[in-house]
C-alpha positions as CSV (number, residue, x, y, z in Angstrom):
1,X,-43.9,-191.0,62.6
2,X,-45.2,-194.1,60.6
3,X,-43.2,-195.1,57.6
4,X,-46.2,-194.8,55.5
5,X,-48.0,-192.2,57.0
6,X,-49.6,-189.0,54.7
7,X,-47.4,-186.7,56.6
8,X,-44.1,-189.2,55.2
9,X,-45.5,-189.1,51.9
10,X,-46.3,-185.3,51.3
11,X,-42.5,-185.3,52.5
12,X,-41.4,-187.4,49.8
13,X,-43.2,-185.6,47.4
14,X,-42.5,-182.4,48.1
15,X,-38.6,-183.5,47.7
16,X,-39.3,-185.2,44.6
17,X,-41.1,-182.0,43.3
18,X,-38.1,-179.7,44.8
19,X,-35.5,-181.4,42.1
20,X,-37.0,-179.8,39.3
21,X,-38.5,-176.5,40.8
22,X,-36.0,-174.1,41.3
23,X,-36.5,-170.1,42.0
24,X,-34.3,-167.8,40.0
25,X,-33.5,-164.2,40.4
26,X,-35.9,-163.4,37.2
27,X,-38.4,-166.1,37.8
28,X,-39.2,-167.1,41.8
29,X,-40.7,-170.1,43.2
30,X,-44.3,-169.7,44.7
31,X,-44.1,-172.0,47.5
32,X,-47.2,-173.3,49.5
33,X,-47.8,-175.2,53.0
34,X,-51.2,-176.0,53.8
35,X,-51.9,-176.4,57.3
36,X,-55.5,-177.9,58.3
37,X,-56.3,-174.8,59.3
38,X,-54.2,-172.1,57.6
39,X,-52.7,-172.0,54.0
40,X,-49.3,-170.3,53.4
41,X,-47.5,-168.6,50.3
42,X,-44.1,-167.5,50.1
43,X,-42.4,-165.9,46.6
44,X,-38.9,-167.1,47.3
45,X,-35.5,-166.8,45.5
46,X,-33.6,-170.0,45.5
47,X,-30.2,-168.4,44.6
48,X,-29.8,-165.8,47.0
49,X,-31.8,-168.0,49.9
50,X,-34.3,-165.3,50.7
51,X,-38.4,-165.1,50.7
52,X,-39.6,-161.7,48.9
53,X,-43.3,-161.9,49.4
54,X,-45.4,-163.6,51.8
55,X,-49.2,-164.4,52.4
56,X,-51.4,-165.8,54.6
57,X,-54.5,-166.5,56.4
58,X,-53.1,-165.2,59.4
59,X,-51.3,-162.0,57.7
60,X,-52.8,-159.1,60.1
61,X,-54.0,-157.6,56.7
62,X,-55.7,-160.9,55.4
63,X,-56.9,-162.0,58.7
64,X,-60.0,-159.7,58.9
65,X,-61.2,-160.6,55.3
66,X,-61.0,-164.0,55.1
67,X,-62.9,-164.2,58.9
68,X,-66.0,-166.9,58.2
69,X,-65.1,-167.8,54.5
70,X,-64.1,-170.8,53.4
71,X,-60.8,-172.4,53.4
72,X,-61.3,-172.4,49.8
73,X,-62.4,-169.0,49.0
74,X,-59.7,-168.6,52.0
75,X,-56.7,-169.8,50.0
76,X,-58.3,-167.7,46.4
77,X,-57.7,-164.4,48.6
78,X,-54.4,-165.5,49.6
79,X,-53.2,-165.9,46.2
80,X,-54.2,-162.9,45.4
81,X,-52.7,-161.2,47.4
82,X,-49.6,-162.5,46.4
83,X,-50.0,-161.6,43.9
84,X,-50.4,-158.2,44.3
85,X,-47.9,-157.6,46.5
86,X,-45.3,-159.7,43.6
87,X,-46.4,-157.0,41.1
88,X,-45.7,-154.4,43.3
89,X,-42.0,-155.7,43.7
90,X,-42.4,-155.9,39.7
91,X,-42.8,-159.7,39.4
92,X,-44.6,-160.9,37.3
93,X,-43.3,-164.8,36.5
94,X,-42.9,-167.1,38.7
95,X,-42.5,-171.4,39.6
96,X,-45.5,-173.3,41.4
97,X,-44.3,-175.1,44.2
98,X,-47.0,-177.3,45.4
99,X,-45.3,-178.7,48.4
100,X,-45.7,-182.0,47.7
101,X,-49.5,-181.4,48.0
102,X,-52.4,-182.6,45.4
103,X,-52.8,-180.0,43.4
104,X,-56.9,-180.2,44.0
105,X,-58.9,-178.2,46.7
106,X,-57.1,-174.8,48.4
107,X,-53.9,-175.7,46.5
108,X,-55.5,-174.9,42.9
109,X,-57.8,-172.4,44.5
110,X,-54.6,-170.3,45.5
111,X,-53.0,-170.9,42.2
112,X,-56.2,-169.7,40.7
113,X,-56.1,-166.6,43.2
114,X,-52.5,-166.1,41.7
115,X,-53.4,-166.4,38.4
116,X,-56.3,-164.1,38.7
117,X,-54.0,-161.4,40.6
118,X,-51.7,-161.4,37.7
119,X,-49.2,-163.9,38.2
120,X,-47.9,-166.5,35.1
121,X,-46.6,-169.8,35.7
């Protein structure tokens, strides 16, 4: 890969990012990778090294409903249902972890989707 290329610099700012955002027991990191295609969220506990929750556009659940949307109103119902399924685990907090992406576009229209479904951060 180029030295300078986006892929490099999402890289370096997603490791940048990762020095301050850290997932607790009590308060899990929301982690996102957006694909061009897809959009991914994970709720993931940092100390014990395991992912709680997941969503995504190709979840078998979520596949059928976001079908001919938008990547944006895509990435909203992805959040959500995060969101739902972190309440149901009885989480309620949790740290954004933008991946080193802009925090613009499908990246804030998850966090919005999150928001909306109940989650603070």
């Amino acid at each position: 890969m180029a030295p300078n290329s986006r892929a490099v610099a999402r890289e370096r700012r997603h490791v940048r990012v990762r020095k301050t955002v850290f997932g607790s027991t009590s308060r899990p990191r929301l982690s996102i990778f957006r694909s061009t295609s897809e959009i991914y969220a994970q709720v993931i506990d940092d100390i014990d090294g395991r992912t709680l929750i997941s969503a995504s556009t190709i979840d078998p659940e979520l596949r059928k409903q976001v079908k001919g949307k938008k990547k944006i109103e895509q990435a909203r119902m992805v959040g959500k249902a995060v969101a739902e399924r972190a309440k149901s685990k009885g989480i309620e907090m949790v740290v954004f972890d933008r991946g080193g992406f802009r925090y613009t576009g499908r990246v804030k229209a998850l966090a919005d989707g999150a928001r909306e479904g109940g989650l603070q951060f």
